[in-house]
C-alpha positions as CSV (number, residue, x, y, z in Angstrom):
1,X,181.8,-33.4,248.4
2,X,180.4,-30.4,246.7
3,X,180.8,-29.7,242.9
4,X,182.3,-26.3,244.0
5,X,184.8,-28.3,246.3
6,X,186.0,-30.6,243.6
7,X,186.9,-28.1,241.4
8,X,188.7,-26.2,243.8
9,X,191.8,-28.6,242.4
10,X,192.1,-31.3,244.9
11,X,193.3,-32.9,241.9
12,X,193.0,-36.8,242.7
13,X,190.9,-38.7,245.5
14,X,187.3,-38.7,245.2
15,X,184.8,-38.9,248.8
16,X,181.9,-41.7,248.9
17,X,180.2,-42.3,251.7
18,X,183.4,-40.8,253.9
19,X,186.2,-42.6,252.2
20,X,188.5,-42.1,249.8
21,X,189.6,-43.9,247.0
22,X,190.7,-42.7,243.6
23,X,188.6,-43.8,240.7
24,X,191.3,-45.2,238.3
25,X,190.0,-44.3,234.6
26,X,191.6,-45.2,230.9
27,X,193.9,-43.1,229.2
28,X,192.7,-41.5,225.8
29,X,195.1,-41.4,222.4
30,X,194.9,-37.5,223.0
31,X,195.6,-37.2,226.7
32,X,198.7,-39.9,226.0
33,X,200.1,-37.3,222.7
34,X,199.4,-34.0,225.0
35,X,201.6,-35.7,227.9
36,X,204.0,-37.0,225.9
37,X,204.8,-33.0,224.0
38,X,204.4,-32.0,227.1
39,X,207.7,-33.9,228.6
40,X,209.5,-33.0,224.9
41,X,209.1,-29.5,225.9
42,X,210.0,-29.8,229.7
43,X,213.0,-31.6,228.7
44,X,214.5,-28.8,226.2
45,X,213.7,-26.5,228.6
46,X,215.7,-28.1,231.7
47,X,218.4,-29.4,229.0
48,X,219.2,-25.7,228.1
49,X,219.3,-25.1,232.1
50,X,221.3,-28.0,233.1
51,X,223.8,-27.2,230.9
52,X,224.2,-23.5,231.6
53,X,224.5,-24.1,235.2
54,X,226.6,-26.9,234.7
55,X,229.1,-25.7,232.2
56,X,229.0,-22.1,233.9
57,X,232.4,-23.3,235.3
58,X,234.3,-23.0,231.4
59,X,232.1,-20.6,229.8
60,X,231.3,-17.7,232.3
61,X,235.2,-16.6,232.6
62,X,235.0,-16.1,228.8
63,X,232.1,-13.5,229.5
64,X,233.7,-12.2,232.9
65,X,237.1,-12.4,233.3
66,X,238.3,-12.1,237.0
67,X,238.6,-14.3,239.7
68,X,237.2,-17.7,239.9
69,X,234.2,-16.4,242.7
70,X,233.7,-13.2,241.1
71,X,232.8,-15.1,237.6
72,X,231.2,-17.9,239.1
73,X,228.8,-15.3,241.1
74,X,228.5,-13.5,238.1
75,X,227.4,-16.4,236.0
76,X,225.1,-17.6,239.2
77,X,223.4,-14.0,238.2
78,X,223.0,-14.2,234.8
79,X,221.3,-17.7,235.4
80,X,218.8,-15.9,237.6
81,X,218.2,-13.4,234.8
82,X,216.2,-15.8,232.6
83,X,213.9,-16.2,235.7
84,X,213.1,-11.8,235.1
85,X,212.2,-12.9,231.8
86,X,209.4,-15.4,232.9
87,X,207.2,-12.8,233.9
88,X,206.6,-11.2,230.6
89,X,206.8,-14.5,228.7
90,X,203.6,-15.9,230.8
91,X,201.6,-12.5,230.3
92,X,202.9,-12.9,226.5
93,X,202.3,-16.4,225.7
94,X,199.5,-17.0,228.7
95,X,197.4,-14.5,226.5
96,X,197.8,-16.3,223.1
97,X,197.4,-20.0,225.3
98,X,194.1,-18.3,226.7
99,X,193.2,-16.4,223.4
100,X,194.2,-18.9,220.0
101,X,195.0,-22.2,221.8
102,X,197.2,-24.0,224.5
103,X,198.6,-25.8,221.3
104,X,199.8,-22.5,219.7
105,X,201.4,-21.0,222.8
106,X,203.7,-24.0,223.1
107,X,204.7,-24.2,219.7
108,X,206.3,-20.9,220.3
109,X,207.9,-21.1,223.1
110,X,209.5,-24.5,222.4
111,X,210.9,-22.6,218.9
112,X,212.0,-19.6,220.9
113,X,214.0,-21.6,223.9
114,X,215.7,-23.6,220.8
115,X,216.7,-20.3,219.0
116,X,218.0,-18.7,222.6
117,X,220.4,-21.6,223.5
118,X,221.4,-22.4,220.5
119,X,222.8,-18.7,220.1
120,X,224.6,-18.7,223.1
121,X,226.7,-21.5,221.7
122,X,227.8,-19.2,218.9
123,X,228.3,-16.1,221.0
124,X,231.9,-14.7,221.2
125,X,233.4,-14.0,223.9
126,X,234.8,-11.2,225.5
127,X,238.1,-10.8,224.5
128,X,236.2,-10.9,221.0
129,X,233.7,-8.2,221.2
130,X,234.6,-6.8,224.5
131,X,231.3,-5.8,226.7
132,X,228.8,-6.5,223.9
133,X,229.9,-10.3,225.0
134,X,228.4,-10.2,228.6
135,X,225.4,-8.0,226.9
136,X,224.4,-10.4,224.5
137,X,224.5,-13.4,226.7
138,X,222.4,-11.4,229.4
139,X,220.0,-10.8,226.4
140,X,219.3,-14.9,225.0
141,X,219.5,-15.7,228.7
142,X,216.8,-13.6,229.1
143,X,215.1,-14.9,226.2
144,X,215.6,-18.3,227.5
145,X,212.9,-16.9,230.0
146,X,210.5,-15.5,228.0
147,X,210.2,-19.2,226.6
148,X,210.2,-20.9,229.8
149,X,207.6,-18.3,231.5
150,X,205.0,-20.5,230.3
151,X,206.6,-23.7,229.2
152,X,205.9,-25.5,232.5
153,X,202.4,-24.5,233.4
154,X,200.9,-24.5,229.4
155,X,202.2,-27.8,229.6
156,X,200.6,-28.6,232.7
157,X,197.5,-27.1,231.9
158,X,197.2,-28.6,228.2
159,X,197.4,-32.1,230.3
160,X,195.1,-31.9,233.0
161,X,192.4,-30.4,230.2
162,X,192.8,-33.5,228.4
163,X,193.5,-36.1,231.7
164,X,190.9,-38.0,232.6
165,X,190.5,-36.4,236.6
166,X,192.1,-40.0,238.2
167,X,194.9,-39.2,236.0
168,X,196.0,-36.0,236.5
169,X,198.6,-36.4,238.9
170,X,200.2,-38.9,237.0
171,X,200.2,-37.2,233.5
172,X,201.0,-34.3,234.3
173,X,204.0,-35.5,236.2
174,X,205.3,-36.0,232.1
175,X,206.2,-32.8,232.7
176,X,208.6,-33.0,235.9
177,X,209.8,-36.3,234.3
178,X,210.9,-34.1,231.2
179,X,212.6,-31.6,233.6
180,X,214.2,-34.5,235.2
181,X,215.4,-36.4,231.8
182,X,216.0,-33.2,230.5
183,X,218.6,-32.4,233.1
184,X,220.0,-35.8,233.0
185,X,221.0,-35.2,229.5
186,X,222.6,-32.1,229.7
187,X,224.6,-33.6,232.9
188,X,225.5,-36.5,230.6
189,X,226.3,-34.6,227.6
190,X,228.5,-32.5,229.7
191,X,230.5,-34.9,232.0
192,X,231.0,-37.2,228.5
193,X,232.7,-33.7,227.1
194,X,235.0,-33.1,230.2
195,X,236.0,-36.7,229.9
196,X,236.8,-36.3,226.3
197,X,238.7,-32.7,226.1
198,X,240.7,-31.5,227.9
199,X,239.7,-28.4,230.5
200,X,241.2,-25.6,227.8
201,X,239.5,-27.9,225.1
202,X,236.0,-27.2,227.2
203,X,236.9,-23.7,227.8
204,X,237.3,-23.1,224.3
205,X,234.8,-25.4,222.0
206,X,233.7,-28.2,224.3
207,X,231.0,-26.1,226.2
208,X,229.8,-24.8,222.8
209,X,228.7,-28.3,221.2
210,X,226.7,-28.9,224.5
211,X,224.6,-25.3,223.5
212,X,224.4,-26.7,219.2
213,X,223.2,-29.9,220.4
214,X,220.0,-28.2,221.2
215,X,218.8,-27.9,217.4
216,X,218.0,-31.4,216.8
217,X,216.3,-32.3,220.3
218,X,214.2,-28.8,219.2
219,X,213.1,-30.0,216.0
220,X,211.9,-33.1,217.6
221,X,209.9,-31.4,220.4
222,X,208.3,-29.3,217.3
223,X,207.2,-32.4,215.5
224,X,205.7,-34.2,218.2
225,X,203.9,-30.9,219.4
226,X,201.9,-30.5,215.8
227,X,200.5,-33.7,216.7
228,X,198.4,-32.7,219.7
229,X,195.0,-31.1,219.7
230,X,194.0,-28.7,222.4
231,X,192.1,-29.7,225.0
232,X,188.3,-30.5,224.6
233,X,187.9,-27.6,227.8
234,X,189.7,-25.3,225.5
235,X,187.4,-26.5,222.4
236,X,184.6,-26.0,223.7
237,X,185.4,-22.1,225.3
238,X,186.4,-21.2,222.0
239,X,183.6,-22.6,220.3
240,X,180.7,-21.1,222.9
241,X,182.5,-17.7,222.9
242,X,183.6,-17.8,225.8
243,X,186.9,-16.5,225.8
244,X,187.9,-14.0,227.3
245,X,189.7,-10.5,225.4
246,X,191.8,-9.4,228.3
247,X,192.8,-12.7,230.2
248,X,195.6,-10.8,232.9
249,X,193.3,-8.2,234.0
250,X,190.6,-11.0,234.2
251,X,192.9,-13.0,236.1
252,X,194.0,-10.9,238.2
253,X,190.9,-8.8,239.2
254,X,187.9,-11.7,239.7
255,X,190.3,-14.4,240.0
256,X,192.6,-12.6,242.8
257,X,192.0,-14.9,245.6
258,X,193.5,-17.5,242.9
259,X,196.1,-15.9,242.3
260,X,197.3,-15.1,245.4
261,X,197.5,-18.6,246.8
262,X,198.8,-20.0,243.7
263,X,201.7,-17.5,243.8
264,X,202.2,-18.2,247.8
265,X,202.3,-22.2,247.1
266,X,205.0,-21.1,243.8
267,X,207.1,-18.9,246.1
268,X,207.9,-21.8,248.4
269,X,207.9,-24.1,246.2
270,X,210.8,-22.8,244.3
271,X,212.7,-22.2,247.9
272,X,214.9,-25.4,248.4
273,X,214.0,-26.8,245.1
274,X,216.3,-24.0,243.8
275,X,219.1,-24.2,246.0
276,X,220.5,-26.5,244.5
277,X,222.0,-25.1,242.0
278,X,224.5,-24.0,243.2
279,X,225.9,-27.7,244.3
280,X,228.0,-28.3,241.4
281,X,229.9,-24.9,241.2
282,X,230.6,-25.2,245.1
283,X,232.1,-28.4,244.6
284,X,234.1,-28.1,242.1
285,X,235.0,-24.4,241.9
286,X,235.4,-23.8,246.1
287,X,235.9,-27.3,247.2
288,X,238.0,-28.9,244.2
289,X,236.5,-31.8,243.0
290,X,237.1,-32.8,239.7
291,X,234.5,-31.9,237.6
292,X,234.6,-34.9,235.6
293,X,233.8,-36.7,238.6
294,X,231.2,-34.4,239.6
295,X,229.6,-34.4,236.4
296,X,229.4,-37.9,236.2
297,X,228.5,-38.5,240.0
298,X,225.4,-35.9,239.5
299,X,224.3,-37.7,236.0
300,X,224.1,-40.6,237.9
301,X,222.0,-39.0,240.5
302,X,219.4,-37.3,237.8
303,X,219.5,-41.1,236.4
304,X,218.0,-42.1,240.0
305,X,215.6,-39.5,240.1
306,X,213.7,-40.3,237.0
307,X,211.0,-42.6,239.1
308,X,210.5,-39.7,241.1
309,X,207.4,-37.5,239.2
310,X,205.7,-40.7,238.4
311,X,205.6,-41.9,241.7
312,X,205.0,-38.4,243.1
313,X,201.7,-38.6,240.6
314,X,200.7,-41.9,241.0
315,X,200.7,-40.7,245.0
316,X,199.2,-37.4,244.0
317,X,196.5,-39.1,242.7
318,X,195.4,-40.7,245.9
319,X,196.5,-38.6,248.5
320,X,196.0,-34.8,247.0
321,X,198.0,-32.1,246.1
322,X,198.0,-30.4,249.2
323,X,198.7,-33.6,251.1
324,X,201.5,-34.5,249.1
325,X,202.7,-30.9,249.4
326,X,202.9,-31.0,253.0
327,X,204.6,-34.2,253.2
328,X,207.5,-32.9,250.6
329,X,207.9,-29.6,252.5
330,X,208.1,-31.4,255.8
331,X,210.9,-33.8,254.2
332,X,212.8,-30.6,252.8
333,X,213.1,-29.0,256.7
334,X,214.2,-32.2,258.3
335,X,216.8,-33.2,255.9
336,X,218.3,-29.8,254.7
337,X,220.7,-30.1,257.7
338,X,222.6,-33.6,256.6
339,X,222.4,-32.7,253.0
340,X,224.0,-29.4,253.2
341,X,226.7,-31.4,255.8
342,X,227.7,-33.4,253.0
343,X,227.7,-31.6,250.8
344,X,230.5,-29.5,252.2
345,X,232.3,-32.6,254.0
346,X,232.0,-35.9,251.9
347,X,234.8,-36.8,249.0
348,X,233.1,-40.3,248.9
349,X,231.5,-40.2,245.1
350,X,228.6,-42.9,246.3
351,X,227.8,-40.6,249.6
352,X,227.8,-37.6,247.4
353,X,225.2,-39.1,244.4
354,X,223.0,-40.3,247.3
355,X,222.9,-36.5,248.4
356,X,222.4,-35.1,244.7
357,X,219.9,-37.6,244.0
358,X,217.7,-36.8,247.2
359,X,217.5,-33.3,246.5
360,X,216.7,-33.9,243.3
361,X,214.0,-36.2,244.0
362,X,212.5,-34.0,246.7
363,X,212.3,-31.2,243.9
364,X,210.6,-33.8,242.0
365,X,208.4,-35.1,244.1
366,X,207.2,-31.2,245.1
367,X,207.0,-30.2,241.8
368,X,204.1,-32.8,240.4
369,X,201.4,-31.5,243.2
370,X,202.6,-27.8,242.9
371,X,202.3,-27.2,239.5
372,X,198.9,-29.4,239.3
373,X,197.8,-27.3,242.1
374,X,198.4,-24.1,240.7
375,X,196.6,-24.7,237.0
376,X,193.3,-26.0,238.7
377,X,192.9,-23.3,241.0
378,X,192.4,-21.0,237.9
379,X,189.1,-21.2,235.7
380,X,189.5,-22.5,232.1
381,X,189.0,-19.5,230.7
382,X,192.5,-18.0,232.4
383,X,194.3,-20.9,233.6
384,X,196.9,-20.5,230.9
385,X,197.6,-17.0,232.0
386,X,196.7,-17.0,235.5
387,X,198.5,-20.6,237.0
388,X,201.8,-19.1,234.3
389,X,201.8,-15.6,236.0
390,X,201.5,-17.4,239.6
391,X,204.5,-19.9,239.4
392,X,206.7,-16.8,237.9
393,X,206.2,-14.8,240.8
394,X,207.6,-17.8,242.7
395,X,210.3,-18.0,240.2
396,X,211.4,-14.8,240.1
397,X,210.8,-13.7,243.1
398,X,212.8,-17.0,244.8
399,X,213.7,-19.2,242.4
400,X,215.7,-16.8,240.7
401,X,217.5,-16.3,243.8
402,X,218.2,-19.5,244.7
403,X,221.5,-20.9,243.7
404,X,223.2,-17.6,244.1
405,X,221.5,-16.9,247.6
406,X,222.5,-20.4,248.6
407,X,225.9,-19.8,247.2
408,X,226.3,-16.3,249.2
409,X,225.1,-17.6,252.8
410,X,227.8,-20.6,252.2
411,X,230.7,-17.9,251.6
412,X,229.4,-15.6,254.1
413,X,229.0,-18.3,257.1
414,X,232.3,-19.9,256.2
415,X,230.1,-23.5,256.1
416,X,227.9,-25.3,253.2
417,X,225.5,-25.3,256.5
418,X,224.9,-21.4,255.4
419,X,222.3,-22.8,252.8
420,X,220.4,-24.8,255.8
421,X,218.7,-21.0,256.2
422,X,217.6,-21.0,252.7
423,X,216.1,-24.2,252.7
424,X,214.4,-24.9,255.7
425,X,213.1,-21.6,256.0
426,X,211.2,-21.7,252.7
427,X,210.2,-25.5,253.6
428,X,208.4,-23.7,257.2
429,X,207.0,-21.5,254.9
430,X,205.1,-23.9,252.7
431,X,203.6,-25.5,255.4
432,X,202.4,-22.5,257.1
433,X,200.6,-21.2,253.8
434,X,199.0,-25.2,253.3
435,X,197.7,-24.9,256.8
436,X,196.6,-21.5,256.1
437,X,195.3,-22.5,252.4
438,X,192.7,-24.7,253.8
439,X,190.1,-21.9,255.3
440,X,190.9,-19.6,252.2
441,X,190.5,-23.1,250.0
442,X,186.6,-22.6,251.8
443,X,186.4,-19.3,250.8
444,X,187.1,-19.8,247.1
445,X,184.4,-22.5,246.8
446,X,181.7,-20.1,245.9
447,X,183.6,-18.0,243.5
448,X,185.1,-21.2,241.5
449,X,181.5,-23.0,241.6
450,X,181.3,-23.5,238.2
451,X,184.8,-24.2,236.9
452,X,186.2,-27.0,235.3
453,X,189.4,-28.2,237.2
């Protein structure tokens, strides 16, 4: 294999002689500390999103009175607005990550997520304050996405800087294990609430205390962040002068071909990882389950899927990103149509945590070669800002969309099978732009000759 071919971000098994086998190396003190603040910040992140999606039930009424669909769609919408916030937090923070350090972007944007959430759980509501209610809450929601615009992939690309190249798939998957803990506590936090208070108890307060509970988990995500370096690739650009002054326009001009496979893999990515959602709404606020139930049903399932990202990198590793891309996507078609069934049909608790759970999974098990994917198709010099402007066009653009999309085919077909369109549609997709992605993977070998994936 070609040097230009192994950095094209393969990410994992190594030819000799015409086989493969993945050279299994040891794990330094700084790749260990860069994978561990990497999961802290991944798991405030999907803590503040669990529990806005999860609570939306109690909390969006107070924000937008009205019928139970109107404010649950409303809600849904808000949700999605943190996703138009990514954009401009990866240009933002991608810029200092690429300029003054992967380090000092994430110290921000862990500090500004904390802020954001913890506000909300103040905010009054709006028989309070009237409009200024719904405003305000659209505005830390959107802050919430200026901090999570580059969370994910300055995490990501912090990791695999530091990783030895054996190892990447299965560090960085610290940071899809953080999403899942992460959502797995605000799950847990929430169905322990609903089984404490009563529902006007968790219309009123109990919501509230799931928001506050965010200041000490930030602190500690702060704390174990000032004890990472940046990575030695990042070192040594800053120390040759080799950064750059204007990392988007250099991303996106020299480094377009990049960029535009890295957004088409983040676009279907986020597809049926995002429908989901919209699961816990639908069953509780159009079906009727009790949401204590629910809640506690769906911890259980995030519980299941915490082996999933380091089995999904520890397979990374030897079969490839794009291999193990193909595989998930080709899972995601097939079994969209029995899920969404289910989902709709079951009352059986065990039946419904084996469906939460392999959704769940599936997102987890796509995420750890997408997102490794996506930061080593970008030179050093712009991963930061290039691989975090990439996977926001895919979140924006789709996995914005997701939950209330999913939500609005259910209502309009009559049928949770509505969402089958959603899912297995973007799951096609994928695979048509992997099987496409391997002629333009050719043409990028000569213009990434050089770079250090």
């Amino acid at each position: 294999m070609s040097k230009a071919m192994e950095e094209i971000g393969t990410s994992g098994p190594i030819m000799w002689k015409g086989r493969t086998r993945t050279e299994k190396e040891p794990i330094p003190s700084t790749a260990r500390r860069a994978a561990t603040a990497a999961f802290a910040g991944s798991f405030i992140e999907f803590y503040d999103y669990s529990i806005f999606h999860v609570l939306l039930l109690y909390f969006s009424p107070l924000f937008f009175p009205g019928t139970s669909r109107s404010s649950l769609l409303a809600g849904l919408a808000v949700y999605g607005v943190g996703f138009i916030g990514r954009p401009l937090g990866g240009i933002l923070f991608g810029r200092i990550g690429d300029l003054r350090g992967r380090r000092a972007a994430l110290m921000m944007t862990i500090g500004l997520m904390g802020l954001c959430t913890a506000l909300i759980g103040l905010l009054p509501s709006h028989a309070a304050i009237g409009l200024a209610a719904p405003a305000l809450l659209v505005i830390l929601r959107f802050g919430q996405g200026l901090s999570a615009g580059s969370e994910i992939m300055g995490s990501v690309t912090l990791v695999i800087e530091t990783a030895p190249r054996s190892r990447r798939g299965f560090l960085a998957s610290m940071t899809p294990l953080g999403m899942a803990s992460g959502a797995l506590f605000g799950s847990g936090v929430a169905a322990a609430a609903s089984a404490l208070l009563s529902p006007e108890e968790m219309s009123s307060y109990g919501w509230r205390i799931a928001f506050l509970l965010v200041i000490p988990l930030t602190l500690t995500a702060f704390l174990l962040r000032r004890r990472v370096e940046d990575s030695p690739e990042f070192a040594e650009l800053a120390r040759s002068h080799h950064t750059v002054k204007a990392p988007l326009r250099e991303a996106v001009i020299p480094n377009w071909r990049q960029l535009l496979l890295a957004s088409a893999v983040a676009i279907t990515v986020n597809g049926p990882a995002s429908a989901g959602t919209f699961y816990i709404p639908y069953l509780v606020g159009t079906r009727g389950l009790p949401f204590a139930e629910v809640a506690m049903v769906n911890s259980i399932a995030c519980a299941i899927t915490l082996l999933a990202p380091p089995i999904a990198g520890l397979m990374t590793d030897r079969l490839g990103n794009r291999s193990m891309l193909a595989l998930v996507f080709a899972a995601f078609s097939v079994l969209a149509f029995p899920i969404l069934w289910l989902i709709g049909t079951t009352e059986n608790l065990m039946v419904l945590g084996l469906i939460l759970s392999l959704h769940l999974a599936l997102s987890q098990f796509i995420a750890v070669p997408a997102w490794s994917y996506i930061a080593t198709l970008f030179p050093a010099n712009v991963r930061y800002t290039g691989s975090t402007l990439a996977a926001n066009v895919g979140a924006v653009l789709v996995g914005s969309s997701g939950g209330f999309a999913a939500a609005a085919l259910v209502f309009t077909t009559g049928s949770s099978l509505g969402a089958t369109i959603w899912i297995s549609g973007w799951s096609v997709a994928g695979l048509v732009v992997l099987a496409l992605s391997r002629g333009f993977a050719r043409r990028l070998s000569q213009s990434t000759a050089g770079v250090a994936a």
